[in-house]
N, C-alpha and C positions, 0 to 999 in steps of 0.2 A: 552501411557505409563504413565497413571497416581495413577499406585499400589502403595501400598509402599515400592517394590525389584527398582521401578525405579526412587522414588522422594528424593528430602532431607530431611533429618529430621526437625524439627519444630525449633531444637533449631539452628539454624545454622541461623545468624541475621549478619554475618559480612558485610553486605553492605546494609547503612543505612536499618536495621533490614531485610534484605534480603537476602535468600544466596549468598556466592560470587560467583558463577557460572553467576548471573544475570547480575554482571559487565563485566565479557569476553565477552558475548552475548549481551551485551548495545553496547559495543562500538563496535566489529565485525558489528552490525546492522546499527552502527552510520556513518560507513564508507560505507559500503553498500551501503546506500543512499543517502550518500555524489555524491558518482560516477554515482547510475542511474539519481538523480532525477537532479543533476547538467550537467549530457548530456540532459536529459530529457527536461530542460528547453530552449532550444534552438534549440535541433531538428527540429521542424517545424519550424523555422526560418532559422535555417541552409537550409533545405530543398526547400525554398519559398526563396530564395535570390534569388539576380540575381547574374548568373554564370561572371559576371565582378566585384562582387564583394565577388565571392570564394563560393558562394553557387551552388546548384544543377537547378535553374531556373524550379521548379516543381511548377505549378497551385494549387492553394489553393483546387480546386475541388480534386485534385488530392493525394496533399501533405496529407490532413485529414485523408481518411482512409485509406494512407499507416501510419502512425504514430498509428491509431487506432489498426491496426493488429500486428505491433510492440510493442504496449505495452500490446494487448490481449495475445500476443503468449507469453511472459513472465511467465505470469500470469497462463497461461493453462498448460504450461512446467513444473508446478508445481507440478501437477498431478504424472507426470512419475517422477520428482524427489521424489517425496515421497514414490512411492513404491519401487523403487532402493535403497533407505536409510532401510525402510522396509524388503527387501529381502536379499539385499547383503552388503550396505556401511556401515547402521548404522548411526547413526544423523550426529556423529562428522564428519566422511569424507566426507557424502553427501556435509557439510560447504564445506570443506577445498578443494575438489576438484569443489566444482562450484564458489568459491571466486578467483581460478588459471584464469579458462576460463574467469569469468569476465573482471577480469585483462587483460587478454590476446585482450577481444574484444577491450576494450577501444582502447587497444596500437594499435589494426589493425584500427581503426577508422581515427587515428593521421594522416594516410598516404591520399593523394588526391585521390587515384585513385579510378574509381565508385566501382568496384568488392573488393575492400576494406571494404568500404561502408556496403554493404550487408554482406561480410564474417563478419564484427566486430560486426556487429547486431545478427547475429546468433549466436556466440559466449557467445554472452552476454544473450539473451534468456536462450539457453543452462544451462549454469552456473547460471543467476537468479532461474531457477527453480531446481536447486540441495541446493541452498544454501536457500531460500524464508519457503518454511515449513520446516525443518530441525531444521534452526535455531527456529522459533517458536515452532517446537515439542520441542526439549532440555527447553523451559521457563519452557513447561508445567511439564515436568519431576523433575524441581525442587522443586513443591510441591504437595503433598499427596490432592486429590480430595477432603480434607474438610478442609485444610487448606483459614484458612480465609484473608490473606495479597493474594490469587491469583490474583483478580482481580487485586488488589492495582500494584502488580509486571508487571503484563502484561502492566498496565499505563505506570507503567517508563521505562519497556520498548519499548513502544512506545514512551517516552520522546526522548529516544535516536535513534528509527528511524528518527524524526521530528530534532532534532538537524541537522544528515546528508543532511536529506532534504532540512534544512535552511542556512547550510552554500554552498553546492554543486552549486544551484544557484549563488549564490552571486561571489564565489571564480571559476569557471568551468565557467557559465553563462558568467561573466566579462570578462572572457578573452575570451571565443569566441565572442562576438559580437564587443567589443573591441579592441581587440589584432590581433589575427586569430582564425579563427575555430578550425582549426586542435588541435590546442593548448588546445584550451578546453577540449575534448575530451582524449589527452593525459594526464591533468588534472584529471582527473577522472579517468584515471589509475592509476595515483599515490595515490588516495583517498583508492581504492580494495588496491594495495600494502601494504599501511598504515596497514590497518581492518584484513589480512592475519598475518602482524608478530604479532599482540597482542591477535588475538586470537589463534594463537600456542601457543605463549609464557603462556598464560590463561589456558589452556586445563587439568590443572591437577586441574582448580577450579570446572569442570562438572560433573553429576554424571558417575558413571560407566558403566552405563549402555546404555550412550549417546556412549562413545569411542567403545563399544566390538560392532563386525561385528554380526547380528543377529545369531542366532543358524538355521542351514539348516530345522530343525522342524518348528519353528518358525517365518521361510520366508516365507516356505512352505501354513503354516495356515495362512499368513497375504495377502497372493497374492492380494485375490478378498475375499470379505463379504458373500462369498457363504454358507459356512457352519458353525455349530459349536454355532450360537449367538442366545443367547434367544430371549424370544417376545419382554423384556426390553429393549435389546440391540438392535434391528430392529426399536423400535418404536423411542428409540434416534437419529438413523441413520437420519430416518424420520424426526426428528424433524429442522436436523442438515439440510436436504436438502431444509424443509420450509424456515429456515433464509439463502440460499443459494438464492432464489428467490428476498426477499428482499433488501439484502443486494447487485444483482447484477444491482436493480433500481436504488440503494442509489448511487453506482458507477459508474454511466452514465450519472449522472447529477453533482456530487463529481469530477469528471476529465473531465472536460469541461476545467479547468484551466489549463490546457497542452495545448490546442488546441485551441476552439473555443473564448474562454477568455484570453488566450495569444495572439490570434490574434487581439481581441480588445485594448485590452493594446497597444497591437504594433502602431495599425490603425487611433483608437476611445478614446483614454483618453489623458489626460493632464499630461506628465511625466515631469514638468519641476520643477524643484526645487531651486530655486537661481539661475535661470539662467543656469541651467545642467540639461540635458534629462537624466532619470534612466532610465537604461536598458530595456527592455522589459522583459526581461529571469528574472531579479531581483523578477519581481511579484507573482514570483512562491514559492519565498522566505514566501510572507507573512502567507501562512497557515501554514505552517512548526513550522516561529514563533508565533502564536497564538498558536499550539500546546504547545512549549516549556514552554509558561507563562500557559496554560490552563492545562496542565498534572498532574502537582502535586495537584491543588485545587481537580479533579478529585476524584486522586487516595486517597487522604486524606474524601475526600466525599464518595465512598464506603465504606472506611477502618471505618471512623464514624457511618454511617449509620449501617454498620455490618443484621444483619436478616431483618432489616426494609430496606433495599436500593432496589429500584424497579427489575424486574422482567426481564431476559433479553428480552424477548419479548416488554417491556414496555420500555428499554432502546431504541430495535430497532424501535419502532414506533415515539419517540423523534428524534432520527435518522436519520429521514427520513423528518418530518417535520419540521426541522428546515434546511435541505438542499432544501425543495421544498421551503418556505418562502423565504430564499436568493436571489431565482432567479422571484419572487416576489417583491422583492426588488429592480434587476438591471431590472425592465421591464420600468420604467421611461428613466434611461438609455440609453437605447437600444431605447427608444424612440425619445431622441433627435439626439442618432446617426443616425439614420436614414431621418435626417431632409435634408442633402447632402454632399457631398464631401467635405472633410478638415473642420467637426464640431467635436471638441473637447469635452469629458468632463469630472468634474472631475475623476480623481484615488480615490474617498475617495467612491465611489458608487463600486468598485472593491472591496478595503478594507473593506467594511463592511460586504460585502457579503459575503466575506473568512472569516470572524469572524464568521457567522451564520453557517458556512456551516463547520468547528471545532469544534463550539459547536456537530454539528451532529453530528463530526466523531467518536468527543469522545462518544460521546452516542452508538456507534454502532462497530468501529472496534476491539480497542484495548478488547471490552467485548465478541465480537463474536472471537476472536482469544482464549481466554480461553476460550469460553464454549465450542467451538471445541475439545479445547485437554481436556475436560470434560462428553461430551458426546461418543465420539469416542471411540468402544472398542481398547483397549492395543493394539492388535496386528495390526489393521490398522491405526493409529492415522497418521502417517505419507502419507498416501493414503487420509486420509480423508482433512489433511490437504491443501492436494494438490485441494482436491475437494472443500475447502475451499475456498481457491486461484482460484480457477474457476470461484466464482461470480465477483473477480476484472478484469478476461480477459474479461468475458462477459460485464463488465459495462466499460468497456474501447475500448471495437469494437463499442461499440453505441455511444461513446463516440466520437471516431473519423468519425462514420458514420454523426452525426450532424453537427463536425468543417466542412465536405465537402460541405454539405448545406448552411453551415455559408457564401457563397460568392453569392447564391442567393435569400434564402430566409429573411424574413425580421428577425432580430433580435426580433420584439415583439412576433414573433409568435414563432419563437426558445425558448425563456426563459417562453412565459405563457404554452408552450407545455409540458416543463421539472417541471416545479411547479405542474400544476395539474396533471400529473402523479405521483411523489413524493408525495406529498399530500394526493392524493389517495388512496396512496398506504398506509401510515399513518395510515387512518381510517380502512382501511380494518384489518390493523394488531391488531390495539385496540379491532376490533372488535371477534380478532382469539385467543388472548391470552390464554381462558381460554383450548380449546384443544389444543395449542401449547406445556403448562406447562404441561398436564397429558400424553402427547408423550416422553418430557425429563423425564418422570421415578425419580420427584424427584431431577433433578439435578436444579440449579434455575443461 
């Protein structure tokens, strides 16, 4: 939906120069992932405790890719939320009704018992994927396909995914490893609660065409990509599913820090800080804040650059090699943990790796979420979005498939395996650019 019956007009600046629809959608997103990423953080720990100390007493072989499939299936549920928003809900209630079930999983979470467990997981799948492209279609619907602040918008709006991100940990994280789990967990219910009253209360700053339930014509022609779309719009499609590829490598190496890197944290690093262990869950904190200081320089950096700012193919190949370099980085690392039982080392080979591997994201997500709702004809933007969101399940099943390996294979071989496949992966893209850009039909 990025015509001009479905965007806002250019002059519409009231939130720092951006329409104010972007601030209902900043913070709804901000809460969001206050609650996944702050369960998130401590799931597999929750999972990997021992059942005398309130955990599930699940094998780390074991625990990885269940957590892998958990957070792929989110991710994939994205899919079917977008074509339901597509056919019948409409953006805004796709939100509002998968922000309820959210809500709802967490508060089933809260409870001990295992069938809890699982129903609050599904719940929450469910609900992330009605509310996940949704809300990112509604960004895209606020500006007109040649409005130049798009990229810039999509940044801060990612500002305010990573804010959720960054406090969810800390406030959700701390009290489950801390406190109790369960607590955690109901925590992050109350984050979804929060993100639901202010995006109601917001709902008359969106465009129109986000709240109106699709027209039955209109569902109809958006089902599936079957008919109707020119050779322009096919080759977009295409193009859209080339950076689907890469961007689900960048994601399998990108979300290691759930899993395989929060388990070193927990294991393998030096958390001690005046004499006080930081959390483990806390570390999931840091990419979130690197986002939050890294966003704005971003989005002021496209907005400056304007026609001269690289190419999104050029962005994602940055992207990509600077997440493969990270894990180039922790291979020293990984090399002394591996030296024997109870060798520490520092946290600051963690932290700089999150730094490299931010630099990437910015290089690649928050530009492949516009060019999505740019490439995408009208009528399936929400379907494609979802298709979008399939490169992050897919790089989060390989994701978790690794943490499981994480308990016998050696660490140097785990992190040089993920570099030069990123890396790789890198070159290859530099080397596609130029048919990639004459597939987008123009759009850049």
């Amino acid at each position: 939906m990025t015509g001009p019956s479905a965007a806002a007009t250019h002059g519409d600046t009231g939130w720092f120069g951006h329409p104010r629809g972007l601030s209902t959608l900043f913070f709804t997103e901000m809460w969001e992932r206050f609650s996944y990423y702050g369960m998130r953080a401590f799931l597999i720990l929750y999972m990997t405790a021992a059942v005398s100390d309130g955990g599930l007493g699940i094998s780390v072989a074991r625990a990885g890719p269940m957590v892998g499939n958990y957070t792929s299936s989110v991710w994939l549920a994205a899919i079917v939320g977008g074509i339901i928003a597509d056919r019948w809900l409409g953006a805004y209630r796709g939100v509002l009704y998968g922000g309820i079930l959210i809500g709802l999983g967490h508060f089933t979470l809260a409870f001990a018992a295992l069938p809890a467990f699982y129903a609050g997981l599904t719940l929450i799948v469910i609900g992330t994927g009605l509310l996940k492209p949704n809300a990112t279609t509604m960004v895209g619907m606020l500006y007109d396909a040649q409005d130049a602040r798009r990229d810039s918008g999509f940044s801060l709006f990612y500002m305010g995914i990573n804010l959720g991100a960054f406090l969810g940990p800390l406030v959700a994280g701390g009290l489950a490893e801390n406190v109790n789990w369960h607590l955690g967990f109901a925590c992050a219910g109350v984050g979804m609660t929060l993100g639901l009253i202010q995006y109601v209360l917001g709902r008359d700053r969106l465009p129109a065409a986000a709240r109106a339930a699709p027209r039955p014509a209109a569902a109809s022609a958006g089902a599936v990509p079957r008919t109707g779309l020119t050779t322009e719009e096919w080759g977009r499609i295409g193009a859209v599913f080339v950076f689907f590829v890469f961007a689900a490598l960048f994601w399998a190496a990108y979300e290691q820090a759930a899993s395989t890197l929060n388990l070193f944290a927990r294991d393998h690093a030096d958390r001690t800080v005046f004499g006080w262990q930081v959390p483990a869950s806390w570390f999931l904190s840091i990419q979130a804040l690197f986002v939050i200081v890294l966003s704005p320089a971003f989005a002021w950096l496209w907005i400056r650059l304007g026609p001269r700012q690289p190419s999104t193919p050029v962005k994602f190949a940055y992207g990509l090699l600077f997440v493969g370099v990270s894990f180039v980085l922790l291979l020293p690392a990984g090399a002394m943990a591996q030296r024997g039982a109870g060798v520490m080392v520092s946290s600051l080979w963690l932290v700089a790796a999150y730094f490299l591997q931010v630099v990437g994201e910015l290089c690649l997500s928050p530009v492949g979420n516009s060019v999505v709702t740019k490439l995408a004809p009208a009528r399936i933007v929400g379907m494609m979005m979802g298709v979008w969101f399939l490169a992050i399940a897919a790089g989060n099943k390989v994701a978790g498939l690794i943490a499981g390996l994480s308990a016998t294979v050696p660490f140097t071989t785990l992190f040089g395996a993920v570099a030069a496949a990123t890396i790789g992966a890198a070159v290859v893209l530099f080397l596609l650019i130029r048919p990639i850009r004459r597939l987008m039909g123009g759009v850049h």
